[in-house]
Backbone as CSV, one residue per row, in Angstrom:
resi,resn,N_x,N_y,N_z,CA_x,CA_y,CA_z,C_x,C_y,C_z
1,UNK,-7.904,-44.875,-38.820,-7.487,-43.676,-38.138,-6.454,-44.003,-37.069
2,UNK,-6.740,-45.033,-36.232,-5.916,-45.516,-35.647,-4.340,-45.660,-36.142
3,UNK,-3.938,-46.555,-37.000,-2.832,-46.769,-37.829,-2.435,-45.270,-37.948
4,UNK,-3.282,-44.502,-38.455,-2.491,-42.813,-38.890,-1.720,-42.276,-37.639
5,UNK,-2.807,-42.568,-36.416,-1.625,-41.674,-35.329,-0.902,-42.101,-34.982
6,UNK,-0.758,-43.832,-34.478,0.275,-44.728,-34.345,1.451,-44.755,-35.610
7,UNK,0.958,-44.599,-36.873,2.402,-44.065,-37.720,2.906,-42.997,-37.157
8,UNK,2.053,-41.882,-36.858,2.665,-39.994,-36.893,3.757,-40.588,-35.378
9,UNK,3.137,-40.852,-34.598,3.579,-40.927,-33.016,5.151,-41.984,-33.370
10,UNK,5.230,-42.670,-33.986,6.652,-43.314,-34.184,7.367,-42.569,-35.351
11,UNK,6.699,-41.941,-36.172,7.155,-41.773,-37.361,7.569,-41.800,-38.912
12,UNK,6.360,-42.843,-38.975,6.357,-43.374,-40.093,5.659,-42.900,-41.154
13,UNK,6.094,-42.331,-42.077,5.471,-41.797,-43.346,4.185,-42.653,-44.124
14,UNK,3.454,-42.094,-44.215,2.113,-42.761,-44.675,2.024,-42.642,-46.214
15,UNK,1.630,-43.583,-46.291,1.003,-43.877,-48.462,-0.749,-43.691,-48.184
16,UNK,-0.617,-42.690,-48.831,-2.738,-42.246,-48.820,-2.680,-43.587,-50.339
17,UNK,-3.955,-44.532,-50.203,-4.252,-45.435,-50.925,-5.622,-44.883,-51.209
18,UNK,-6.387,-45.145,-52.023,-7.852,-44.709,-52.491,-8.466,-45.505,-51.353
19,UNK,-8.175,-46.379,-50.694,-9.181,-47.101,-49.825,-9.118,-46.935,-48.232
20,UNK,-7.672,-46.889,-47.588,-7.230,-46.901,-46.801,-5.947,-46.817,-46.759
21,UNK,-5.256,-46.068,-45.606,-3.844,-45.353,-45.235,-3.272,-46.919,-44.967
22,UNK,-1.709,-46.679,-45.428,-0.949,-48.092,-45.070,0.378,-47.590,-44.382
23,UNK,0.821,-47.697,-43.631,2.202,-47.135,-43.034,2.957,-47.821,-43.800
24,UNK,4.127,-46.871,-44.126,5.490,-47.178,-44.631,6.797,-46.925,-43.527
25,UNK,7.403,-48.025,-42.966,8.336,-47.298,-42.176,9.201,-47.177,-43.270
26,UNK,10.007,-46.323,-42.683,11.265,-45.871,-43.085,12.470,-46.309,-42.320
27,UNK,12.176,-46.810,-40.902,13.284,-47.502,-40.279,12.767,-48.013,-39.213
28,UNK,12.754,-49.595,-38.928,12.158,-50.660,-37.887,13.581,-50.175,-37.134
29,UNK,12.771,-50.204,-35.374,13.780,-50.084,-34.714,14.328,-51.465,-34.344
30,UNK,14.872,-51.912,-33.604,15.276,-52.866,-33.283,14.898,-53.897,-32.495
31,UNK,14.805,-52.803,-31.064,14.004,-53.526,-29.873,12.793,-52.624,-29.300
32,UNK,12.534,-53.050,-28.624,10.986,-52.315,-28.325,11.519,-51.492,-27.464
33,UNK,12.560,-51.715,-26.670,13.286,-50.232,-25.778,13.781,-49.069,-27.044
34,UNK,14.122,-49.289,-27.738,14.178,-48.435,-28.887,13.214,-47.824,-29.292
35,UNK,12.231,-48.395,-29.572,10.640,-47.991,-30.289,10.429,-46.364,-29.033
36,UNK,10.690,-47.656,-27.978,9.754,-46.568,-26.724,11.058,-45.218,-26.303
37,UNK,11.945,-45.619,-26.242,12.790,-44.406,-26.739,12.520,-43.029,-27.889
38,UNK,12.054,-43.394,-29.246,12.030,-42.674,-30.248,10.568,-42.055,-29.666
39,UNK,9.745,-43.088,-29.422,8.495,-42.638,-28.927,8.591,-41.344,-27.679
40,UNK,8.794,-41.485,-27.121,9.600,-39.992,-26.001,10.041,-39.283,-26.585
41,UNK,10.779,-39.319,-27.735,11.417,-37.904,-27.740,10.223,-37.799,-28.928
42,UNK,9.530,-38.432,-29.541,8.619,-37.644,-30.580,7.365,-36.863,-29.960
43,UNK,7.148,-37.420,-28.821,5.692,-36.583,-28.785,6.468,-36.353,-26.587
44,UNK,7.619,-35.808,-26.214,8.444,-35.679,-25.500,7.635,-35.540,-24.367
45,UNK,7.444,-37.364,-23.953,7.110,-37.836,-22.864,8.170,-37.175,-21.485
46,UNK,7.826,-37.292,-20.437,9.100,-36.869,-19.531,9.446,-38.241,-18.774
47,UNK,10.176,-38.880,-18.609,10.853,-40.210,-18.471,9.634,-40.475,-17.392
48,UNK,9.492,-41.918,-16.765,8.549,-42.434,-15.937,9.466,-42.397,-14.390
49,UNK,10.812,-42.327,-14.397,11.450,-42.760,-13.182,12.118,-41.526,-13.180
50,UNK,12.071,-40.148,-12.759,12.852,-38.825,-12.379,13.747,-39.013,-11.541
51,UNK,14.899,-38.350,-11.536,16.318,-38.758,-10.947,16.253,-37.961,-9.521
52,UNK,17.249,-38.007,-8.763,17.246,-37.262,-7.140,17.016,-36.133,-7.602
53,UNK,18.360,-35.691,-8.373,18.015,-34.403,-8.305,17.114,-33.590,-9.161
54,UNK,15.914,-34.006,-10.247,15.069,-33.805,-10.899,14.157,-33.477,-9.509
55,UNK,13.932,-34.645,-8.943,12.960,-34.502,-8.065,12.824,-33.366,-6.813
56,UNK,14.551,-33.258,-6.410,15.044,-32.144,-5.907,14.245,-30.763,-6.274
57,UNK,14.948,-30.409,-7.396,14.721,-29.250,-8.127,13.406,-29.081,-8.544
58,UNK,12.080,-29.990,-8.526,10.841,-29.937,-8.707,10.444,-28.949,-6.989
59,UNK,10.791,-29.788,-6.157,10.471,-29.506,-5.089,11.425,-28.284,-4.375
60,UNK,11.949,-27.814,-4.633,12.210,-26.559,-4.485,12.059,-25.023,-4.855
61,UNK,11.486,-25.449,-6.406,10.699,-24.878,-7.244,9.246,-24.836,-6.323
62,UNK,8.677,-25.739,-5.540,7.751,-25.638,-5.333,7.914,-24.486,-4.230
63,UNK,8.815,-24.839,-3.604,8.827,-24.467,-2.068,9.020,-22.906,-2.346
64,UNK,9.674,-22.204,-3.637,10.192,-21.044,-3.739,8.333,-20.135,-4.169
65,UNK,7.683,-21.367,-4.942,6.461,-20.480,-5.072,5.663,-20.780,-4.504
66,UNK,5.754,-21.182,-3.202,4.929,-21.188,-1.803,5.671,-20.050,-1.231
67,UNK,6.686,-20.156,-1.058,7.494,-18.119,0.051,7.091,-17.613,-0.842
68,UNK,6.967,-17.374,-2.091,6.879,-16.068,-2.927,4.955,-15.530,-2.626
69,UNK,4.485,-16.399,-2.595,3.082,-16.581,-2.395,2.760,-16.135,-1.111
70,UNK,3.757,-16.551,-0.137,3.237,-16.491,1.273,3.817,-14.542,1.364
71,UNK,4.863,-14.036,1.110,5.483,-13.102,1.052,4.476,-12.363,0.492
72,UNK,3.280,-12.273,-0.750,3.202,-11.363,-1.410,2.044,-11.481,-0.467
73,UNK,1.448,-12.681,0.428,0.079,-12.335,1.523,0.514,-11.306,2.462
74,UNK,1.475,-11.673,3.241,2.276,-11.241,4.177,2.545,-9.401,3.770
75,UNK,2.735,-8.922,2.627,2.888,-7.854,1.909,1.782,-7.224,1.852
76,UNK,0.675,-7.870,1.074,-0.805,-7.229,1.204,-1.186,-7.293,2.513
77,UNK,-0.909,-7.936,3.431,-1.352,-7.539,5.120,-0.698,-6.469,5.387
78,UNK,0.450,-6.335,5.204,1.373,-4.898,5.862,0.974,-3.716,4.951
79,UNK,0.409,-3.445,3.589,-0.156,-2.603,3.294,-1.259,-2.406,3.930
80,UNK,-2.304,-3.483,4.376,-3.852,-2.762,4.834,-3.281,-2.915,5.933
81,UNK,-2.703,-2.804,6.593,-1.991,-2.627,8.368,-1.531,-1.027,8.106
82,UNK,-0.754,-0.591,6.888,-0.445,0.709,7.160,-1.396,1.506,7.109
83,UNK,-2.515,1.162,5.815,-3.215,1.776,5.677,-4.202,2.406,6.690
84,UNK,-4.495,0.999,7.477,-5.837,1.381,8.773,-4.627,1.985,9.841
85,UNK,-3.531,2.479,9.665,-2.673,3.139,10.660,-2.626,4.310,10.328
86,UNK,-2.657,4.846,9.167,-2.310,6.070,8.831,-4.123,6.814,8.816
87,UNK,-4.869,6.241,8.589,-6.708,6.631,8.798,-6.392,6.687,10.015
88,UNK,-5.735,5.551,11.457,-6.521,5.948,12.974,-5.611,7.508,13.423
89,UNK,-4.091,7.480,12.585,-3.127,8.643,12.601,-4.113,9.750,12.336
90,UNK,-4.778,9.970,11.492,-5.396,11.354,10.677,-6.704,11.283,11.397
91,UNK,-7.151,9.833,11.611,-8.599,10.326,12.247,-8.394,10.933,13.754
92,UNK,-6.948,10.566,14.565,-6.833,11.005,16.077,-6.100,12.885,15.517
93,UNK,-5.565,12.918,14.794,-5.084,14.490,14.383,-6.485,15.821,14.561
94,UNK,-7.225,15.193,13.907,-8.503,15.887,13.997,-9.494,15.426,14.923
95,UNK,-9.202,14.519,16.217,-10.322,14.713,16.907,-10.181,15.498,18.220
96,UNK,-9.370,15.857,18.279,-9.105,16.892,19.659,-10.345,17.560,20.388
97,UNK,-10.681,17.797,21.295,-11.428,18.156,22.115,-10.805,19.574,22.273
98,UNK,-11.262,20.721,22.134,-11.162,22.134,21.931,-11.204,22.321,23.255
99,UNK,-12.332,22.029,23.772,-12.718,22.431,25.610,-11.290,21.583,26.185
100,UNK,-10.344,20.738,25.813,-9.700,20.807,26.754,-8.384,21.701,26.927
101,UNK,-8.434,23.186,26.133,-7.482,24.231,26.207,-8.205,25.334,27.154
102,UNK,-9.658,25.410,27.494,-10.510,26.434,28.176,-9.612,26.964,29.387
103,UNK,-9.281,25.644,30.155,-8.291,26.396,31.258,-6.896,27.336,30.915
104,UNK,-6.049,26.796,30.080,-5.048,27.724,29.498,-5.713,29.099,28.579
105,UNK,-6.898,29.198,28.143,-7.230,30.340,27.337,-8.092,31.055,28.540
106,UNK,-8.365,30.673,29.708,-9.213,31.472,30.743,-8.234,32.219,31.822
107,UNK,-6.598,31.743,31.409,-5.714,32.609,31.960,-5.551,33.818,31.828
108,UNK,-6.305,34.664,31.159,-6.136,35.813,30.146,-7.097,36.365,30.452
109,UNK,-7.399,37.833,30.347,-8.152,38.765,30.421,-9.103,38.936,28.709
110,UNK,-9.347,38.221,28.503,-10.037,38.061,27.138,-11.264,37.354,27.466
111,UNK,-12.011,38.075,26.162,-13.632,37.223,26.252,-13.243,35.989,26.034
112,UNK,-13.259,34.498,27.253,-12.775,33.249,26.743,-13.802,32.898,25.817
113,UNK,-14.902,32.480,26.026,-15.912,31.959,24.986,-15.209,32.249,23.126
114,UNK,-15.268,33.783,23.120,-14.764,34.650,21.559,-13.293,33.784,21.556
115,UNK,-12.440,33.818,22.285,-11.441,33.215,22.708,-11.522,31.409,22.002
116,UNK,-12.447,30.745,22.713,-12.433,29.492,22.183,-13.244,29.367,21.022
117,UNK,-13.945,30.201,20.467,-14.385,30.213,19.047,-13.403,30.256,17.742
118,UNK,-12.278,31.279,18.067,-11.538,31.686,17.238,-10.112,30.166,17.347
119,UNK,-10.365,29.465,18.259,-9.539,28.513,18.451,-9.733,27.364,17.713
120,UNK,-10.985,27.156,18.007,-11.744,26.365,17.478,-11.974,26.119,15.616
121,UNK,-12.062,27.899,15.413,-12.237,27.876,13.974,-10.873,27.833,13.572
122,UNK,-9.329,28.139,14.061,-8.249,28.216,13.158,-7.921,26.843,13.322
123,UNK,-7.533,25.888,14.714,-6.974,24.766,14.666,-7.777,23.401,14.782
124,UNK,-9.299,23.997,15.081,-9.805,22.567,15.304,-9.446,21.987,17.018
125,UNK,-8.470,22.937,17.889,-8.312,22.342,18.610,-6.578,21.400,18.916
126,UNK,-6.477,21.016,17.659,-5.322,20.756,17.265,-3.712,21.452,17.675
127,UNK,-3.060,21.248,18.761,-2.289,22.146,19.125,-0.543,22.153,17.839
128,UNK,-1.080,20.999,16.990,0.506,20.881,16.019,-0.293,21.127,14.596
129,UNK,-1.403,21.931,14.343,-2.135,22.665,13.365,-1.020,23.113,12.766
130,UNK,-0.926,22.995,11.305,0.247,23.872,10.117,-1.238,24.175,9.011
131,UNK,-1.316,25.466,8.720,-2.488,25.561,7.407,-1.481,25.626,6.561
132,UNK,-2.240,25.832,5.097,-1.188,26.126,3.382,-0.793,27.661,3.644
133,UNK,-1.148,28.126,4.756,-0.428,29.266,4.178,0.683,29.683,5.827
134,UNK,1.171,28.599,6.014,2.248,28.639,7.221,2.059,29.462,8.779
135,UNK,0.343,29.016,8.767,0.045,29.602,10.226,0.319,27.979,11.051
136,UNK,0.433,28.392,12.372,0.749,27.036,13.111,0.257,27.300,14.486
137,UNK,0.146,26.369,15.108,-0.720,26.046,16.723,-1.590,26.183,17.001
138,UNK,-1.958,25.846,17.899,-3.820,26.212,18.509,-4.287,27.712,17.834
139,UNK,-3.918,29.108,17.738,-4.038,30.177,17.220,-3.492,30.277,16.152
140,UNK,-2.907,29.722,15.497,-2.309,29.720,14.023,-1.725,30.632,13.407
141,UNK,-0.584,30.878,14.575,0.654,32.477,14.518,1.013,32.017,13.087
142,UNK,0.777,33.271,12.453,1.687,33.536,10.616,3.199,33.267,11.257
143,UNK,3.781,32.246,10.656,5.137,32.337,10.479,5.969,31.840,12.076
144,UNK,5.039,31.005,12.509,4.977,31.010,14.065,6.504,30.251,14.318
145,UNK,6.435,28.882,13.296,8.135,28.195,13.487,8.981,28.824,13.307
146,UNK,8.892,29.359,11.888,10.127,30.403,11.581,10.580,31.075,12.540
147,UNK,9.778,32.143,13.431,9.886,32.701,14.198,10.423,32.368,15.659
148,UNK,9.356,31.469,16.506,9.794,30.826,17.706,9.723,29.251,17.493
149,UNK,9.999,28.600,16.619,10.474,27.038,16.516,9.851,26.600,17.134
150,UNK,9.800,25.162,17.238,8.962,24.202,18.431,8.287,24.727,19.005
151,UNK,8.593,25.769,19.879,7.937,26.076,20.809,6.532,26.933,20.324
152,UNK,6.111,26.702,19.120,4.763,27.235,18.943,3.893,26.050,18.458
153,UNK,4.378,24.914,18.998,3.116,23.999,19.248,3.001,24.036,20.485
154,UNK,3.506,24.558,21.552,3.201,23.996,22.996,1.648,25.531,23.253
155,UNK,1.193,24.792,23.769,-0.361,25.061,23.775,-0.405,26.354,24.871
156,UNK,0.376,26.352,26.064,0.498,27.519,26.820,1.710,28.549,26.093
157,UNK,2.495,28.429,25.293,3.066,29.384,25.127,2.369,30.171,23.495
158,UNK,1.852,29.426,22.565,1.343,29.747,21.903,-0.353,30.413,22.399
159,UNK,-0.981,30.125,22.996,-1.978,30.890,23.848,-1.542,32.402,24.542
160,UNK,-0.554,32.129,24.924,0.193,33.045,25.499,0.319,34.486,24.647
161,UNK,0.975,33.675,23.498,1.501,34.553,22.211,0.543,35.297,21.373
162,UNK,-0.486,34.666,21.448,-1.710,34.854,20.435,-2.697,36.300,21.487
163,UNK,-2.193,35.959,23.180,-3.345,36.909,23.849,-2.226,38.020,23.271
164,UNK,-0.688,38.179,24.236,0.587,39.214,24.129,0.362,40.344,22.343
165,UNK,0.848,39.174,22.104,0.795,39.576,20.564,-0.005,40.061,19.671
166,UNK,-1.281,39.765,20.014,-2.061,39.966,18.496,-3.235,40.397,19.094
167,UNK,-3.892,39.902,19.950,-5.242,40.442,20.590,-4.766,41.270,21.254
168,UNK,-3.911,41.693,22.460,-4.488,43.173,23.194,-3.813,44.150,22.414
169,UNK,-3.377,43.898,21.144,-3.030,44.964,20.173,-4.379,45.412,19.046
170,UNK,-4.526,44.174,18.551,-5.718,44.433,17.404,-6.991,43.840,17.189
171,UNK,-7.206,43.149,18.845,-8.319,42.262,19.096,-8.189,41.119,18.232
172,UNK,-9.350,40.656,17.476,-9.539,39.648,16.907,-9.542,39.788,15.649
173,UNK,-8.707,40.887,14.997,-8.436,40.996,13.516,-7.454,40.355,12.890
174,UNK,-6.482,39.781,13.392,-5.650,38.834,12.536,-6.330,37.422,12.513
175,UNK,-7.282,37.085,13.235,-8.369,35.585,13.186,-8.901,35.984,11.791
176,UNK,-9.215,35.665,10.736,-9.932,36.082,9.731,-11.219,34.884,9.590
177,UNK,-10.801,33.526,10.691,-11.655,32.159,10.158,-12.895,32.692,11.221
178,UNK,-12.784,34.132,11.723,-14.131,34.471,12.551,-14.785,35.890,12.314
179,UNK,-13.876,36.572,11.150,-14.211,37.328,10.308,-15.689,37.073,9.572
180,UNK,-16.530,38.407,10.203,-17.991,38.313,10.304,-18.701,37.976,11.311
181,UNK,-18.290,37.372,11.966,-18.309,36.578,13.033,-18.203,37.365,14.655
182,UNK,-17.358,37.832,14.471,-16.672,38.409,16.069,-16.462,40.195,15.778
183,UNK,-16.114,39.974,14.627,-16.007,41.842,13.963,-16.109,42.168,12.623
């Protein structure tokens, strides 16, 4: 068995005998640097002594899939960095403290309590509140940007707007999130 792979590995065509395999070369090399030559390129050893710039180009290869590696860590950190940024973004949107508008809604000749209920139920408290159907601010004026721009997130003028406007005209019937509730 031996002889068989030592033929295949140089190349030498084999005679199957009824008893045992006999190598036939087909061409003695010359010198044994020859042999070990043919031997490399048949079963394509990679030389024993690599040149500068073989060795170069190994090692830069390396170095490119160490940054690529370090880049794609560096990448998955800045995704779970946005991620736990955009949760503390949405979790601070909705935690507003309602009681701290009581003084601006106790400016008014209105039941404040009914007052901070109906506040409570449209914005949460939230003075830059937008619902799906284009109410906006602490009272959640229909059409409130369109109408007065910016200035219907600011918390005293939209308070303002919501007593002027809509309550000492029709009380608490344009609130509908207290509908049942208040009337």
């Amino acid at each position: 068995m031996r002889n068989k792979i030592l033929a295949f590995m140089v190349g030498i065509p084999m005679i199957a005998s009824t008893t045992q395999a006999i190598a036939q070369p087909t061409e003695i090399p010359k010198t044994e640097k020859e042999n070990v030559i043919k031997i490399e390129k048949t079963i394509a050893i990679p030389p024993l002594n690599p040149s500068k710039d073989e060795i170069a180009q190994e090692q830069i290869a390396q170095r490119q899939a160490e940054l690529a590696k370090q880049e794609a860590l560096e990448e998955a950190e800045a995704a779970k960095t946005a991620v736990t940024t955009v949760t503390q973004v949405a979790t601070q949107a909705v935690s507003y403290n309602v009681e701290q508008w009581r003084p601006i809604v106790a400016k008014y000749p209105w039941p404040v309590d009914q007052a901070m209920l109906v506040l409570a139920r449209e914005s949460g408290g939230n003075p830059r509140a937008v619902s799906k159907t284009d109410d906006h601010g602490l009272f959640q004026i229909h059409g409130g940007l369109a109408t007065y721009g910016e200035k219907i997130y600011d918390p005293e003028f939209n308070v303002a707007l919501a007593y002027n406007n809509y309550y000492k005209t029709r009380g608490w019937r344009p609130w509908y999130s207290v509908q049942g509730i208040l009337w």
